[in-house]
Structure formats: C-alpha cells, structure tokens
VEXVO-219223 format. One record per residue (C-alpha): x negated, y negated, z. Coordinates in steps of 0.1 Angstrom, whole numbers, padded with zeros to 4 digits, always signed. Example, Ala and Ser with C-alpha at 12.3 -4.5 7.8 and 13.67 -1.06 7.14 Angstrom:
residues 2
-0123+0045+0078;-0137+0011+0071;
***
This chain:
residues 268
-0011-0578-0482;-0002-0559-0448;-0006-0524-0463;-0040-0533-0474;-0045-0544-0440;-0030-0514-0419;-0066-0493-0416;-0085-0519-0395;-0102-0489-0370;-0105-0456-0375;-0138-0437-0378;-0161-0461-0385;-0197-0450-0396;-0222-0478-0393;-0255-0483-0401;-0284-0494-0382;-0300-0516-0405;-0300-0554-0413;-0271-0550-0438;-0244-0532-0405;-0256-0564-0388;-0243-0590-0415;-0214-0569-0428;-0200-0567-0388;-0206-0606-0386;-0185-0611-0412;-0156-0589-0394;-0160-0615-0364;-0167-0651-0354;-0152-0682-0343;-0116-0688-0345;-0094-0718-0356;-0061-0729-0351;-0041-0767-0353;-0024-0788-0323;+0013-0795-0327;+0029-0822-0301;+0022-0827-0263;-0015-0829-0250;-0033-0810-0223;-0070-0811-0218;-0077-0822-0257;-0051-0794-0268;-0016-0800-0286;+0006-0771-0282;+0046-0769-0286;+0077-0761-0267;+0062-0732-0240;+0091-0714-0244;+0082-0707-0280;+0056-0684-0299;+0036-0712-0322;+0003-0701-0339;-0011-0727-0358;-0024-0726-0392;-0059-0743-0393;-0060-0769-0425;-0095-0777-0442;-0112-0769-0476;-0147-0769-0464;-0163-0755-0431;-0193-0751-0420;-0210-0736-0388;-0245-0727-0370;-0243-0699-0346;-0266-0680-0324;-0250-0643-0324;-0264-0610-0302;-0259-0580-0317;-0264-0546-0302;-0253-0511-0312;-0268-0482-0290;-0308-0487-0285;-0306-0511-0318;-0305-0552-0308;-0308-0581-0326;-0307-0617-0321;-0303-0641-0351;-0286-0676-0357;-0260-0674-0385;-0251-0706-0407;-0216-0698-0424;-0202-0723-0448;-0166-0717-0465;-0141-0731-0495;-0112-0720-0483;-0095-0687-0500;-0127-0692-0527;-0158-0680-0508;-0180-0670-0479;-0213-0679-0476;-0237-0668-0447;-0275-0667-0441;-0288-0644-0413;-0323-0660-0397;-0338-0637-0366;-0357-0654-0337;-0392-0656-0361;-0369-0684-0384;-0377-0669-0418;-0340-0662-0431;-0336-0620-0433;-0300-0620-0453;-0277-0639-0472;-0243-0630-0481;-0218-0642-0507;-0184-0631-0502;-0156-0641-0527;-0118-0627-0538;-0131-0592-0556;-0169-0587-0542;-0194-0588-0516;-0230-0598-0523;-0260-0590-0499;-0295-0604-0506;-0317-0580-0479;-0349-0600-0479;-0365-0578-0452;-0364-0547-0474;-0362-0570-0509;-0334-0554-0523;-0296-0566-0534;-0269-0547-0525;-0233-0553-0544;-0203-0541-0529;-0166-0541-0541;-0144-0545-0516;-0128-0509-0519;-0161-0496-0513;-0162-0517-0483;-0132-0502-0472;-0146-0465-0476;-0176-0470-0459;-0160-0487-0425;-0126-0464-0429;-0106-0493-0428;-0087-0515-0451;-0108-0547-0459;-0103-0578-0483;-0117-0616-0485;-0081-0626-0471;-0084-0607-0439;-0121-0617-0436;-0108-0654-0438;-0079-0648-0416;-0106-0635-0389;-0133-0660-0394;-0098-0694-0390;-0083-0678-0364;-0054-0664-0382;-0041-0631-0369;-0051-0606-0388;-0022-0590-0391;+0009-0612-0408;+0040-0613-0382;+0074-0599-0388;+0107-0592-0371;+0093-0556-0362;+0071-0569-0338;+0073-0576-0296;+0071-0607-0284;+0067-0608-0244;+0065-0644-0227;+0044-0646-0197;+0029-0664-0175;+0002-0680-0193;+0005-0664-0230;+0024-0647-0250;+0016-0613-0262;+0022-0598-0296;+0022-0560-0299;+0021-0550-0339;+0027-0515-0349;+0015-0509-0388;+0012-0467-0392;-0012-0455-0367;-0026-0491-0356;-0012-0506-0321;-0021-0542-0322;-0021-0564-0291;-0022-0607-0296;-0029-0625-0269;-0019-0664-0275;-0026-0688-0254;+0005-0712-0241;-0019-0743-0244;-0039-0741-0269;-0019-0721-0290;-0047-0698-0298;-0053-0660-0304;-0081-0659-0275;-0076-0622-0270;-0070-0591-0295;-0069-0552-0288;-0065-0527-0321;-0063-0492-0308;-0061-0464-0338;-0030-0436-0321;-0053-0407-0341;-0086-0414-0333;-0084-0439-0304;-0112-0462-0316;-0105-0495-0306;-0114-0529-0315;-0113-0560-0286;-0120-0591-0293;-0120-0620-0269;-0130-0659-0273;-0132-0684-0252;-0148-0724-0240;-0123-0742-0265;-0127-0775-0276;-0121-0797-0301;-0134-0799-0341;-0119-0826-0349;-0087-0827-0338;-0085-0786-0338;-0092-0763-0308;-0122-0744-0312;-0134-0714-0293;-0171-0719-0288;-0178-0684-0272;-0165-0650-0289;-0171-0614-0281;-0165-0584-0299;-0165-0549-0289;-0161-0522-0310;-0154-0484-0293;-0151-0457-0317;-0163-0420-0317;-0194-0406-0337;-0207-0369-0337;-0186-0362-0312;-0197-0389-0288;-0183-0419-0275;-0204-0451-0292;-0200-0491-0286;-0211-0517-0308;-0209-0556-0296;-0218-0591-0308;-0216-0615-0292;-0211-0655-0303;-0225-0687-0293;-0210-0711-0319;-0234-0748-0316;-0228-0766-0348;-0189-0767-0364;-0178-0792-0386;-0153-0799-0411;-0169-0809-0441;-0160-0842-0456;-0174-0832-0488;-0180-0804-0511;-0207-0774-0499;-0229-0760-0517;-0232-0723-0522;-0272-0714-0528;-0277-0679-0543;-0300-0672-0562;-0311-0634-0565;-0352-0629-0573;-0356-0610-0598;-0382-0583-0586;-0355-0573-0558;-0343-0538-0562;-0305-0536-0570;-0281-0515-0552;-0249-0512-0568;
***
C-alpha cells in the first residue's frame, strides 16, 4: 500500500475545466478522527506524552460543503454533497452558485466515474490512469484515508517523531517525498500537512481547522489546501478551500444515485 502511495507531488498537470475541479476535491476535504479518554473543550485525547491518531469508525457518511476553488485566473464556487460506505465507494455531486448540479462522481476500489453535465459527456478513469495524469500515485484507499482524516501515509519505525509544545510532528521520508504531520495534542488530529517532492520541489499544504464534534468525533469544519508545483517553467498555485455545514453519520444505509443518460458522449 505505501509504495503505491510514495508519488503524492511531483509535476502535476492540471486541467482547467470542471473535471480538475472535482478530481482535486476528491484529493481534499474534511478530516476525521476518534476521542480516547480525558476531555477538553468536547475533545478526548490520550496521555500528552504520547503520539495517538485516532481511527474514525462509521459505515456511512455524509456531508454538504461549500468549497472555493481557484487555480490561476480560473475560480469557482460550488457546494459539494459527498456521501461514503466505507472502503466501498465515493459518491459526490458538484452544484455551482446557479444550483443546477454540474458533476457527479462515483469513485469505488478499481475506477473513477465522472458524469460532466456542463459539457454532457462521461468520462471513465482507472485509477492508474489517474495516477499518470496527476504524476502521482493514487488509489480509493488513499482518497478515503484523506477524505477520514487518516494520514495519508501509513507510519513506521522509520519515521521522526518530535513532541512539542502543542503537537507533535511526524516527518515521513518515502523516496523523494518529505512528509511533515502536524497532530494536534488535544484533539488528536492531523490539523496540518506539508509534502514537498526533493526533485521537483512541488509541494502540497494542507491545513484544517474550527473542530467540533460529529457525534462524539472531532471534526474540522474549515480546510485549506494549497497546491505549489512548477508548469512551463513557471511557478503555479492551486487552492480550495472548505466550508464544511452539514456532517452526519448516517444511521442508515445511503443511497448511491447514478445513472448515466444515454445521449452523453463517453470518454474512456
């Protein structure tokens, strides 16, 4: 799983259409993770003197979230409802400001499935062509990972663990990545996350904040990604960022709607 995980920046070649805007949504989002013991403020966390990052249990989730998404003179605003089955599938509809839905995504273990409604046409992707067209390494378990609050790359005895004052941060090496983990000491949370690439020094920062509780699991309400990386010789920046309203646990079984018309042009 790591090795298929090592590649998350290098020279990433977006596109400035409607499909960059969902496929980068899916990179990023709100993040998860479960209490443990003591309280403070609504948060559980553990013994401070040890590195504890929660899992986040459920089998159906569900959000609404407004999202800002700018990459040079291209912007977008649109409101994103994501529903999940845990390790099964990703579903996500894309509505701008006008309210007449502009995407829908299906994301499961082997595929990705975009429904473009603005340009009527369905475009299939397999997740190693995913992988070739952002340069990195990408599968349903790291989009998972990222959309919980997991980190996206698994620990091990290899990486640095330094305590202080109010978090503990996690420094990963995997090839040419450098990965840096900020966890919070209460809530026990990845609230920050740098990914530089040694070779081409695009980097990846992702920061979350306004935590509270879903349930009885810290939520981080507010997220922000930024995404530096080089392009015809020029320095670029891509960011979105996250206003989460609506997140709920569900109780009950989701449903997945997708249904593909059939006068839509397909991409494969």
């Amino acid at each position: 799983m790591a090795e298929r995980q090592i590649r998350l920046i290098k020279k990433l070649r977006p596109n400035n259409t409607i499909n960059k805007v969902g496929l980068l949504l899916l990179l990023c989002s709100f993040f998860l993770i479960q209490g443990c013991n003591k309280k403070f403020l609504g948060f559980s966390f553990s013994n401070k003197d040890e590195l504890k990052v929660n899992s986040f249990e459920f089998e159906y989730f569900s959000s609404k979230t407004k999202f800002k998404f700018k990459d040079g003179d291209n912007k977008v605003k649109a409101t994103a409802n994501i529903r999940i089955k845990k390790d099964s599938i990703i579903w996500m509809s894309l509505t701008p400001g006008i309210g007449i839905e502009a995407a829908r995504a299906r994301i499961t273990q082997d595929s990705l499935i975009l429904i473009d409604r603005v340009n009527k046409q369905v475009i299939r992707f397999s997740f190693e062509t995913l992988s070739k067209t952002f340069n990195f390494d990408l599968d349903y378990q790291l989009l998972q990972s990222v959309i919980m609050g997991e980190l996206p790359m698994a620990r091990s005895s290899q990486d640095m663990v330094d305590k202080q004052a109010n978090h503990f941060l996690v420094t990963q090496n995997r090839d040419d990545l450098r990965i840096m983990n900020t966890i919070g000491l209460k809530t026990r949370k990845l609230e920050e996350l740098r990914a530089v690439s040694v070779t081409t020094t695009n980097a990846l920062e992702l920061k979350y904040s306004d935590f509270k509780l879903v349930d009885e699991y810290a939520f981080a309400h507010k997220a922000l990604l930024v995404l530096n990386y080089i392009k015809e010789a020029q320095n670029r920046s891509t960011t979105i960022d996250f206003e989460h309203n609506k997140t709920q646990i569900e109780k009950k079984p989701l449903k997945f709607p997708f249904n593909i018309p059939k006068r839509y042009e397909r991409n494969n």
